[in-house]
C-alpha positions in Angstrom: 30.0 -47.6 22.0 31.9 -44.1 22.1 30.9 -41.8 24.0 29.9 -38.8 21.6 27.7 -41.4 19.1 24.0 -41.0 19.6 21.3 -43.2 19.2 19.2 -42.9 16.0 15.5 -44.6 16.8 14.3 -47.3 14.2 12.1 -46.2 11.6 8.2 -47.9 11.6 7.5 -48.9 8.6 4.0 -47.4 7.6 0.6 -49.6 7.3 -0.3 -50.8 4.1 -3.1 -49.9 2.3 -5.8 -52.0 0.8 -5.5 -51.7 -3.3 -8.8 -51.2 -4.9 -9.9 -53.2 -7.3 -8.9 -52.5 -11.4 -12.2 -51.4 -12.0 -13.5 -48.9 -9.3 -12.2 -45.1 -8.3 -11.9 -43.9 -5.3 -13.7 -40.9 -5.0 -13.3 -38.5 -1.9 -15.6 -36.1 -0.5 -14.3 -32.5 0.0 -15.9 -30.1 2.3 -16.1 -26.5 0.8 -17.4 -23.3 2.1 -21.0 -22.0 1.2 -21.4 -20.1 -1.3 -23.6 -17.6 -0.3 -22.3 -14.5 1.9 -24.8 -15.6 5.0 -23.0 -18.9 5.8 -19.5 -17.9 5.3 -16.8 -17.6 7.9 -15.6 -14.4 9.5 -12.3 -14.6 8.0 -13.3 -14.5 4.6 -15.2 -11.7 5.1 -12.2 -9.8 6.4 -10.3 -11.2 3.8 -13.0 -9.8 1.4 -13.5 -6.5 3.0 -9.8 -5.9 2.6 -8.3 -4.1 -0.3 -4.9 -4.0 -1.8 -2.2 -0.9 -0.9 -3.2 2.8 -1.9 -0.1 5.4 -2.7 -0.7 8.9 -2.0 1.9 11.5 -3.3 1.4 14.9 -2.7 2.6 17.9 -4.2 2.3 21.8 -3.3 4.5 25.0 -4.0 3.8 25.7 -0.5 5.1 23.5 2.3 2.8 24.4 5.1 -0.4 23.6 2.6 1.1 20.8 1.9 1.6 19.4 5.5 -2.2 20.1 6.5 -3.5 18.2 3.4 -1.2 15.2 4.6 -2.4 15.4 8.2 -5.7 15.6 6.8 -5.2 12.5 4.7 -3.7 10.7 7.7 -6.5 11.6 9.9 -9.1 9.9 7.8 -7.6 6.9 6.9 -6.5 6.1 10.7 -10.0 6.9 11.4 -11.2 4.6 8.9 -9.1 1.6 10.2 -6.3 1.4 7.2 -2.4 1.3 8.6 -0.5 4.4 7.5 3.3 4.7 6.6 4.1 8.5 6.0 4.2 11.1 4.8 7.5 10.3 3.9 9.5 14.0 2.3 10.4 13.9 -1.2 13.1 15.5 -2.6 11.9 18.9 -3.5 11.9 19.7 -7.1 13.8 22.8 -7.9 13.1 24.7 -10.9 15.7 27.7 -11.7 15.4 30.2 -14.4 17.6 33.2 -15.4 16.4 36.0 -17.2 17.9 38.9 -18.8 17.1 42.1 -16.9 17.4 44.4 -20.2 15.9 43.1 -23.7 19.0 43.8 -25.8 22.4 45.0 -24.0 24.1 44.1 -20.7 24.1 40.6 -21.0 25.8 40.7 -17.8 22.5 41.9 -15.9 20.7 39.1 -15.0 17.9 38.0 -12.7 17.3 34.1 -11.6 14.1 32.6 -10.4 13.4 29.4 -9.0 10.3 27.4 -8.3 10.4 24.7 -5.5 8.0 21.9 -5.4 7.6 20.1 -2.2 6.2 16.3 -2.6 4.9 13.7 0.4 4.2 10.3 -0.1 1.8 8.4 2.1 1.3 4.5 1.6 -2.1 3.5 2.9 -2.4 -0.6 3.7 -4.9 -2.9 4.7 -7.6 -0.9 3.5 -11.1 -0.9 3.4 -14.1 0.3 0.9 -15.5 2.5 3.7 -11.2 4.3 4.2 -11.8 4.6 0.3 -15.2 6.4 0.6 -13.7 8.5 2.9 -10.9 9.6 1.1 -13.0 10.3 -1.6 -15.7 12.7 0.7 -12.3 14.8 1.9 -11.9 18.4 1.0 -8.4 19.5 0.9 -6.6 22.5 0.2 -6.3 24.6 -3.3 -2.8 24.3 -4.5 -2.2 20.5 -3.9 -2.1 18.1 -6.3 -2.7 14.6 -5.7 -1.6 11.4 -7.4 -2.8 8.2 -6.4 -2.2 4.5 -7.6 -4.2 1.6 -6.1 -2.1 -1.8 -6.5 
């Protein structure tokens, strides 16, 4: 034999089964969990408790409001047992307008406004009906407005 072959062990061949007859079925017997809530195992009642992923996004004219409702919002859900990713900065939205400063002549008199809106986006996961109640209970700041998708 060379020196680099390697041995390959001999396959068993696997025990033959007994054929039923033409006639008969062979039924088998599976165990299932209870129905009821009482006997079921703790898993599935985690796995029951446990909702799908909840996406906050926050926006505010104001960037400091707009920080405290997130912390807020943070607060609560890591309170409540739900993982938090965020608040993850948006790009801010800018808004510019130009004006004429006089209603008829010197069109080259002009004034420009902008309006910025700040947005935050906080993914909540492994959440629960009690982090959802207590989202709900929260009082934040005027001046925020929030957008959320459950998926």
């Amino acid at each position: 034999m060379e020196a680099n072959a390697k041995k390959v062990p001999a396959k068993k061949a696997a025990p033959k089964k007994a054929a039923a007859p033409a006639g008969e079925k062979k039924v088998t017997a599976k165990k299932s969990a209870p129905a009821t809530a009482e006997g079921a195992s703790p898993k599935a009642e985690k796995k029951a408790a446990k909702m799908g992923v909840i996406r906050i996004r926050l926006s505010a004219f104001d960037h400091t409001v707009l920080d405290e409702a997130a912390a807020k919002i943070i607060d609560t859900a890591e309170r409540s047992g739900a993982v938090v990713h965020g608040p993850i900065p948006l790009p801010t939205h800018i808004r510019k307008f130009t004006v004429n400063r006089s209603t008829f002549v010197h069109k080259n008199a002009r004034d420009q406004f902008e309006m910025r809106t700040h947005r935050r986006l906080i993914d909540l996961s492994e959440t629960t009906f009690k982090s959802v109640e207590s989202l709900q209970s929260l009082s934040l700041p005027s001046g925020v407005e929030i957008e959320i998708k459950m998926g």
